[in-house]
C-alpha positions in Angstrom: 84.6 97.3 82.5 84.5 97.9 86.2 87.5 96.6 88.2 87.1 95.0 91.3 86.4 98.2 93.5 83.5 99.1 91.7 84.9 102.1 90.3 84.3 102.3 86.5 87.7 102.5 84.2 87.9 105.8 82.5 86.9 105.8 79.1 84.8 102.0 79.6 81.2 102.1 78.0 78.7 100.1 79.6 76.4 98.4 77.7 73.6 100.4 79.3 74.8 103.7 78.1 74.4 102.8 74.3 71.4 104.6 72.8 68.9 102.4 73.4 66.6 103.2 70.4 69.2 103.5 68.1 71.6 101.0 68.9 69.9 98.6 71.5 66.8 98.1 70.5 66.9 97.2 67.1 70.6 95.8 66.7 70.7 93.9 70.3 67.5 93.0 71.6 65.6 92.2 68.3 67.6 89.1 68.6 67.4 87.9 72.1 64.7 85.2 72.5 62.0 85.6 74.5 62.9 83.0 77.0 66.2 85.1 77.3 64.7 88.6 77.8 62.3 87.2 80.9 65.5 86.6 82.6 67.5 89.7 81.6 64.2 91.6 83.2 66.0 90.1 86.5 69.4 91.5 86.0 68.5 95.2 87.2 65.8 97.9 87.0 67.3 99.9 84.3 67.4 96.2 82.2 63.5 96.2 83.3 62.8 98.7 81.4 65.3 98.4 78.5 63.1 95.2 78.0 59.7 96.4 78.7 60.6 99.6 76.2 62.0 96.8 73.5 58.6 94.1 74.3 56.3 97.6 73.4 57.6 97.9 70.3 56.9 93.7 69.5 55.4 93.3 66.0 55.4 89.2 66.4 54.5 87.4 69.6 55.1 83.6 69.5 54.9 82.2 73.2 56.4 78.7 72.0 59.5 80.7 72.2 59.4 81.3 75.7 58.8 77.2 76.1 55.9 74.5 75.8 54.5 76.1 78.4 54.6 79.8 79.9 53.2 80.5 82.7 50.5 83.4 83.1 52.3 85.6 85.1 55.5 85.2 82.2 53.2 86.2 79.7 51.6 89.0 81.1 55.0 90.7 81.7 55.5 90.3 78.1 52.7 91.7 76.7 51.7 94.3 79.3 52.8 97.4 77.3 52.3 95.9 73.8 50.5 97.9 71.6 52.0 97.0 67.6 51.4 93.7 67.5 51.0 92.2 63.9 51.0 88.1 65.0 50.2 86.5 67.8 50.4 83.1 68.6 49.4 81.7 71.9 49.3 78.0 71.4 51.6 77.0 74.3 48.8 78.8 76.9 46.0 76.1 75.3 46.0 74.4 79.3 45.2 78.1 81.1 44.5 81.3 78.7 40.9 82.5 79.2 39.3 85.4 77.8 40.5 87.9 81.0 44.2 87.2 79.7 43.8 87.6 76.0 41.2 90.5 75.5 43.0 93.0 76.8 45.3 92.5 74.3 43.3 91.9 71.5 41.6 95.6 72.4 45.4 97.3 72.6 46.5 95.4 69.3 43.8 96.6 66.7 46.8 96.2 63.9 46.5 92.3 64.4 46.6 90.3 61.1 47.2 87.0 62.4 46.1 85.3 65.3 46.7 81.5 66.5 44.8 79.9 69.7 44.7 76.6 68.6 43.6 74.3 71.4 42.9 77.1 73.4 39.7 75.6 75.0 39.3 78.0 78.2 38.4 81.1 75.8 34.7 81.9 74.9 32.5 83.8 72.4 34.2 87.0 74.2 37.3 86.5 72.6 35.9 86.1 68.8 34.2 89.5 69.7 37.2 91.3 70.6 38.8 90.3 67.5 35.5 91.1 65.6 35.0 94.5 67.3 38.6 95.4 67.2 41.2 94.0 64.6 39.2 94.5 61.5 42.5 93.9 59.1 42.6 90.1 60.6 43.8 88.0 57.8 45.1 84.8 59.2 42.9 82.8 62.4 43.6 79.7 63.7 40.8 78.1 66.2 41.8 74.5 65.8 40.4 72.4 68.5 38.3 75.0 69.7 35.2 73.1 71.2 33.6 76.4 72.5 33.2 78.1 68.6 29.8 77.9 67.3 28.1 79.2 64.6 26.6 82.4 66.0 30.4 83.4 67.1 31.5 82.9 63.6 28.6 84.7 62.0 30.0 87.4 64.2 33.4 87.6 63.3 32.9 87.1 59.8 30.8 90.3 59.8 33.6 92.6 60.9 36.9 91.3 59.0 36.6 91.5 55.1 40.3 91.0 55.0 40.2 87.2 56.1 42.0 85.3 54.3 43.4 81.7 56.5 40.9 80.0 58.6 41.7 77.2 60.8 38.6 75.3 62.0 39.8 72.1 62.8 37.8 70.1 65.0 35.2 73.1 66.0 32.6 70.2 66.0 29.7 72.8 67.1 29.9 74.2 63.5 27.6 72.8 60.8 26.7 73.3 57.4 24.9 76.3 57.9 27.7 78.3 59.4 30.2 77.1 56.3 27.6 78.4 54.1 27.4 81.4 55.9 31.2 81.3 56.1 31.5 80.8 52.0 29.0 83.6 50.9 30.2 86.3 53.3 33.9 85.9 52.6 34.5 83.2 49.9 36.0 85.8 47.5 38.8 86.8 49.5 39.6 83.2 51.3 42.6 81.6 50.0 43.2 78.7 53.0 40.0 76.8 54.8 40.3 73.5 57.4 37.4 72.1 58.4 39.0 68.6 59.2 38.1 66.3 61.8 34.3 66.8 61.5 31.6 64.6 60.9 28.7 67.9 61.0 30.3 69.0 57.5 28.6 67.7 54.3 28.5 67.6 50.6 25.7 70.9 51.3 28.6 73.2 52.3 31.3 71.8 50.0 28.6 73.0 47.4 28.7 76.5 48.4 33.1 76.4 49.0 33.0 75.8 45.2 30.6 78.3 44.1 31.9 81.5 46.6 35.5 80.9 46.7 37.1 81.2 43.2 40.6 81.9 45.4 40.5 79.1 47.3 44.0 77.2 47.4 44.3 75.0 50.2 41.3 73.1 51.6 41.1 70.6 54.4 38.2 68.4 55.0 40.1 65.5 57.3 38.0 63.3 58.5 34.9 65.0 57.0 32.2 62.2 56.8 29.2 63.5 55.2 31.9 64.8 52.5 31.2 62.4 49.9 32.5 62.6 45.6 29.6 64.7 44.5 31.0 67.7 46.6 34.7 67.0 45.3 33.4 66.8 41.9 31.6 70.7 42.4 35.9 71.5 43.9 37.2 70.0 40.6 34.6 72.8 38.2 34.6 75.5 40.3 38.0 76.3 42.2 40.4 77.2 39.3 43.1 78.2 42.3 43.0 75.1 44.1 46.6 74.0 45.1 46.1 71.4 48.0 43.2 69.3 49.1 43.2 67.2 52.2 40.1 64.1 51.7 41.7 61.0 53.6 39.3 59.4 55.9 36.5 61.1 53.8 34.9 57.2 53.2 32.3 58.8 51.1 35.0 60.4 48.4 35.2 58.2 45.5 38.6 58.4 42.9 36.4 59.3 40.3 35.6 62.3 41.8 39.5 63.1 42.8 41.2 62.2 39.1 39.9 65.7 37.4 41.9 67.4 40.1 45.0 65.5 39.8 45.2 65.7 36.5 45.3 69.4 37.3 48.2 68.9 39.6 46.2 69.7 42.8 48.4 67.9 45.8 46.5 65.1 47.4 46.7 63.6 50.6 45.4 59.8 49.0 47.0 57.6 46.3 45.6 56.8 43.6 44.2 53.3 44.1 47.0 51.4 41.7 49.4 52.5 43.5 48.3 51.9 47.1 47.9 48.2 45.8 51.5 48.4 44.4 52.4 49.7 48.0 50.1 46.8 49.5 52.0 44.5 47.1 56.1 45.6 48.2 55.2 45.2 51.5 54.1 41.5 50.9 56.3 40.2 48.9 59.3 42.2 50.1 60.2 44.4 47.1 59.2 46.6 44.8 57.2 44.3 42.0 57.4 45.5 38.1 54.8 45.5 36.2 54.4 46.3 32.1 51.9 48.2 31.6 52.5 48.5 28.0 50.4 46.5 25.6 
């Protein structure tokens, strides 16, 4: 403690002159919040660089802890000298992040294993190439809303990271049939999680090839999936033993027939069996919960 004068009491540590990368760093900082370090940057130059030394050494990056929205200028100063990074998750910077801000750190980060930009619509071909050309042990992508990823910039990526695992391609309407094929024979044996919800350019074709190429598959979203129709959840039911979850409503196409061989597996699905939406129907018109005996 200093008293008024400025003059330090004799024996009084400052916080400061703790070892920083034995004490500090992974005992103090490691549990600030982002949001919190951006301001103690302000406090003084020597907490400038206590932070920037502590931000280096980042293994997980998720900007939705600096806010629902960081500016550019925040986020830079975060991730200027980062060069560990494990996951990164830029969500939050879907209205501004372009390829300029992200590929630099992409190409300083080669350890990446999991990556989110979901709705991150100002980013390009350019960025799928920088993870392609430069984090080869990717294992978890999320592209979600995506407009901009095509087929030829999946192709691409698919090429360089054998060790993908999660793929999130919701609403990435430019892909079609082709590219999930593509998708399923070049890395169906190691893919364990797959959206594809919320579009209509996905059919019963690539469903085909999901079953046949992905014998780990687990958790499957087809949302909203159109052209999905029964015969392709039928091929699901024989030829993913792994399947966990399976995500069909809005699919007009998907019949129960073709859904009861994988509930009777105990696969989690997102649509009632049709008994029971009509008991649902039924509470809600009459005002409780009818019984029925179903016993002969």
């Amino acid at each position: 403690m200093e008293p008024s004068g400025g003059e330090q009491e004799p024996g009084a540590v400052r916080l400061l002159d703790l070892p920083w990368e034995d004490v500090l760093l992974p005992h103090v900082l490691s549990w600030v919040p982002l949001r919190q370090l951006l301001q103690l940057q302000r406090v003084s130059r020597a907490f400038r660089a206590l932070v920037q030394l502590h931000l280096a050494g980042l293994r997980r990056f998720d900007a939705a802890q600096v806010g629902p929205q960081i500016p550019r200028a925040a986020l830079t100063r975060l991730l200027r000298d980062a060069e560990g990074l494990q996951e990164l998750m830029l969500a939050p910077c879907y209205e501004w992040l372009s390829d300029e801000d992200l590929v630099p750190v992409l190409v300083r980060n080669p350890q990446l294993r999991s990556v989110a930009l979901a709705g991150c619509g100002q980013l390009s071909r350019r960025t799928l190439g920088a993870l392609a050309e430069g984090c080869p042990r990717l294992q978890r992508l999320s592209l979600a809303h995506c407009d901009w990823v095509d087929g030829l910039a999946l192709r691409g990526l698919l090429n360089r990271c054998p060790a993908l695992e999660e793929l999130d391609l919701t609403a990435c309407r430019q892909l079609k049939d082709d590219a999930i094929i593509f998708l399923a024979r070049r890395r169906g044996a190691s893919l364990r999680s797959l959206s594809l919800a919320v579009n209509a350019n996905v059919g019963d074709l690539a469903i085909y090839e999901l079953a046949r190429y992905c014998p780990r598959l687990e958790h499957l979203d087809l949302t909203g999936c159109l052209r999905v129709g029964s015969e392709g959840i039928r091929f699901l039911g024989e030829f993913c033993p792994a399947l966990r979850s399976l995500r069909v409503r809005h699919c007009h196409r998907v019949a129960e027939h073709s859904l009861s061989r994988l509930r009777n597996r105990g696969v989690d699905i997102d649509m009632e069996p049709p008994l029971h939406q009509a008991l649902v129907l039924l509470q809600d018109m009459v005002g409780f919960e009818p019984f029925l005996n179903l016993q002969v």
